[in-house]
VOPAGU-2260 file (C-alpha; in pm, 1 decimal, decimal comma):
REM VOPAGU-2260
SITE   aa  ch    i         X         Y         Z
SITE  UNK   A    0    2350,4   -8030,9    3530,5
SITE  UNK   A    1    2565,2   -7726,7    3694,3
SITE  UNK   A    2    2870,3   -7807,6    3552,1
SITE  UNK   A    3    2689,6   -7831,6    3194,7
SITE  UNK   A    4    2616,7   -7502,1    3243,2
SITE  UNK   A    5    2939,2   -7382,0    3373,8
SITE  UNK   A    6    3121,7   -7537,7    3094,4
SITE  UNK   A    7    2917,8   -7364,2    2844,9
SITE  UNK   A    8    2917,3   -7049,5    3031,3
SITE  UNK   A    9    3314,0   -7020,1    3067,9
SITE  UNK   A   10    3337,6   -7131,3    2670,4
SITE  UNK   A   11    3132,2   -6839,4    2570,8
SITE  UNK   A   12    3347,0   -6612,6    2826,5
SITE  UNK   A   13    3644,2   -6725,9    2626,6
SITE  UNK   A   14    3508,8   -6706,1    2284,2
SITE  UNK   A   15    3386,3   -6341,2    2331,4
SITE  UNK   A   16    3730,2   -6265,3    2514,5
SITE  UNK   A   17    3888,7   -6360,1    2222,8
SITE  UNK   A   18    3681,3   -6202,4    2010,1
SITE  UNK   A   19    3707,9   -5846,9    2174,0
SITE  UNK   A   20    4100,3   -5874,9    2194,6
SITE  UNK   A   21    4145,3   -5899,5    1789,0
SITE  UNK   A   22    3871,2   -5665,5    1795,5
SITE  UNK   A   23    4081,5   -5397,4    1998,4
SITE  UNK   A   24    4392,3   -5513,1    1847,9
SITE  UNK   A   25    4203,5   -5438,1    1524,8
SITE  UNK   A   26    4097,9   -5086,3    1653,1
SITE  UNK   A   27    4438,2   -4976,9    1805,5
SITE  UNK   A   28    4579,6   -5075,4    1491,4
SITE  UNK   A   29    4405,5   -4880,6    1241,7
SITE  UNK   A   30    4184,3   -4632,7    1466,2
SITE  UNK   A   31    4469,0   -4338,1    1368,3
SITE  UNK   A   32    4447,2   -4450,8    1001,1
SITE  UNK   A   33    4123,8   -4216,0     956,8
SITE  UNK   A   34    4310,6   -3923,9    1098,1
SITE  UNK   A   35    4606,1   -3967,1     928,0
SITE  UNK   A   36    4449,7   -4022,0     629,7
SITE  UNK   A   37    4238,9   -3661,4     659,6
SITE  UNK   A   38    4521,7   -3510,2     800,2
SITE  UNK   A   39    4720,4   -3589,5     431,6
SITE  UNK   A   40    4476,9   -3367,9     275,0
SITE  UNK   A   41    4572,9   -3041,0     483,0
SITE  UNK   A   42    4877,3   -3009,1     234,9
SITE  UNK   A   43    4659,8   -2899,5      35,1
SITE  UNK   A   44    4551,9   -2637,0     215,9
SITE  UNK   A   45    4764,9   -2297,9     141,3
SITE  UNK   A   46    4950,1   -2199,1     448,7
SITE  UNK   A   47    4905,3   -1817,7     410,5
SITE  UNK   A   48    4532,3   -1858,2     446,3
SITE  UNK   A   49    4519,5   -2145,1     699,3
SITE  UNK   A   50    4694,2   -1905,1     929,4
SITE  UNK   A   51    4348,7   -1685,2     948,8
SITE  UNK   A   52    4098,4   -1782,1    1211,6
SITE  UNK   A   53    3854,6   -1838,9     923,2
SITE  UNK   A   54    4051,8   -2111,6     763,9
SITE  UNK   A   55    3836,2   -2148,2     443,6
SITE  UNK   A   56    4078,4   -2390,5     263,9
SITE  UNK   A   57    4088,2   -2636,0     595,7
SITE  UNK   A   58    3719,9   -2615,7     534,4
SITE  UNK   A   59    3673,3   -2755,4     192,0
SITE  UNK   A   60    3942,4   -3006,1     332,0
SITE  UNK   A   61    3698,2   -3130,5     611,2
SITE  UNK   A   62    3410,4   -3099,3     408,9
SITE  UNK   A   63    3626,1   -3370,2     132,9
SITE  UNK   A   64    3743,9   -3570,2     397,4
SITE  UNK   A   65    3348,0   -3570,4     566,4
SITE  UNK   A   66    3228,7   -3664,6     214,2
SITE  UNK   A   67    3465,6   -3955,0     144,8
SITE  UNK   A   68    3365,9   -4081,5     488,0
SITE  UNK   A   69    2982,3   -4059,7     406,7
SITE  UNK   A   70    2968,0   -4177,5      52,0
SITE  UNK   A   71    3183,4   -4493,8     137,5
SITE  UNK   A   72    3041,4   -4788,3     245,7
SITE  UNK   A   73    3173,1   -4974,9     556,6
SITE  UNK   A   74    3376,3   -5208,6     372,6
SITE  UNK   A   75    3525,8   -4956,7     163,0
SITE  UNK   A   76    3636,7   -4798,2     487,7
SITE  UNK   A   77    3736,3   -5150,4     618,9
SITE  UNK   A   78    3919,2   -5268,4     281,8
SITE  UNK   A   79    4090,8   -4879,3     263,1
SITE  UNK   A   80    4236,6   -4921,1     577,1
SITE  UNK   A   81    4383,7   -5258,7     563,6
SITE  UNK   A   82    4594,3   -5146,0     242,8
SITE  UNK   A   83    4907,8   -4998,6     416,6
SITE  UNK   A   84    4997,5   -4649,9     280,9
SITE  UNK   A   85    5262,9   -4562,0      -6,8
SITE  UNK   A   86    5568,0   -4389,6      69,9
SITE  UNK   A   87    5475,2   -4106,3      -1,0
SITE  UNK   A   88    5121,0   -4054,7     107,5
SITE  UNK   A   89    5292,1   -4145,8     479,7
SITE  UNK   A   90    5527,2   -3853,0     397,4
SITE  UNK   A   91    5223,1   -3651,5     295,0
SITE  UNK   A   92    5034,7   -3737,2     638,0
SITE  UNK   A   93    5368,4   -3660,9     835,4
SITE  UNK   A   94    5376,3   -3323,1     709,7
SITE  UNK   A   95    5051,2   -3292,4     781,8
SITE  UNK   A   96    5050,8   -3372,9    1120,7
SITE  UNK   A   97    5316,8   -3145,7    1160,8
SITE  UNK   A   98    5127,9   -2858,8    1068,2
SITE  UNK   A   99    4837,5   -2953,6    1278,9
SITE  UNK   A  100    5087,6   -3004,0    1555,1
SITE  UNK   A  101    5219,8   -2622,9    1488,4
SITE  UNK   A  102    4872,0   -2438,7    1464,1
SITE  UNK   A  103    4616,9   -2524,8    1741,3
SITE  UNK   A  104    4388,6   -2335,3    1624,9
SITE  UNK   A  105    4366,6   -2482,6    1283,1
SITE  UNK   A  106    4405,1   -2831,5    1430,0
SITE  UNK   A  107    4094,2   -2751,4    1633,6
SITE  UNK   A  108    3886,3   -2629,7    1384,3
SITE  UNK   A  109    3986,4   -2920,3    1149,8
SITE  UNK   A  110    3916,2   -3185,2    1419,3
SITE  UNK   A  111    3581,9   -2981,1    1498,9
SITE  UNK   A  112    3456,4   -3022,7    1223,5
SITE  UNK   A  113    3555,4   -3389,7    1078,9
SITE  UNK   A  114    3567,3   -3601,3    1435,2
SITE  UNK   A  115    3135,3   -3615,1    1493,3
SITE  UNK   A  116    3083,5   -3744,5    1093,2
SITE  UNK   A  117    3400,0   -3949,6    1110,5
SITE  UNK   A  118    3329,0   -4142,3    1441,1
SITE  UNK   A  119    2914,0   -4158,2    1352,6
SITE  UNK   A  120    3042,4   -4345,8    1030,4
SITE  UNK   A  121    3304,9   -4618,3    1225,5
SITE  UNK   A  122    3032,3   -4653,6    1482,1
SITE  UNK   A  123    2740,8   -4743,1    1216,2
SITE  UNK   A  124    3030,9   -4971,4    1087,6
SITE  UNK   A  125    3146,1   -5146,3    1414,4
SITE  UNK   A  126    3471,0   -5017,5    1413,7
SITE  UNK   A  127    3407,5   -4862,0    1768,2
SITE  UNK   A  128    3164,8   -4978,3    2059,6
């Protein structure tokens, strides 16, 4: 009777083992498609006026990228980041990493205000534990 219970003990060990590695495969995989994704939009953003400590334009970028987040539904999220990105949206998100990278401050402020909405959303979703 032990070993019954043993046996189906260590195969739902291994089932949930395996099920939590593709799930963190999963997650390391995509988790910086969200970010890059926002990020894209700060091209948008005029440079002169990003430079300010206001930062109104990064603003109505956070406030699109909190949106598209909150009016999607989990597998629009899922299904969006499973298509890999074009050409030249990755060129797009380089750049705009590389502004982030050069302004702190606006990197801050843009990751201020879009990280709480972004990771509530992948939580509700099961993207994160």
């Amino acid at each position: 009777m032990t070993s019954g219970i043993q046996a189906r003990l260590m195969t739902w060990k291994r089932k949930k083992n395996m099920k939590m590695n593709r799930l963190d495969s999963f997650r390391w995989r995509h988790a910086g498609c969200a970010w890059m994704g926002a990020a894209a939009l700060v091209l948008f953003a005029d440079a002169a006026s990003a430079q300010s400590e206001s930062f109104p334009m990064m603003d109505k970028v956070a406030e699109r990228v909190v949106a598209q987040y909150q009016n999607s539904s989990c597998q629009q999220i899922m299904a969006k980041k499973m298509t890999p990105p074009s050409p030249q949206q990755m060129q797009m998100e380089q750049k705009a990493v590389q502004l982030l990278r050069t302004d702190p401050a606006m990197r801050q402020h843009f990751i201020n205000r879009v990280s709480a909405p972004i990771a509530n959303k992948m939580f509700e979703c099961g993207m994160i534990p």
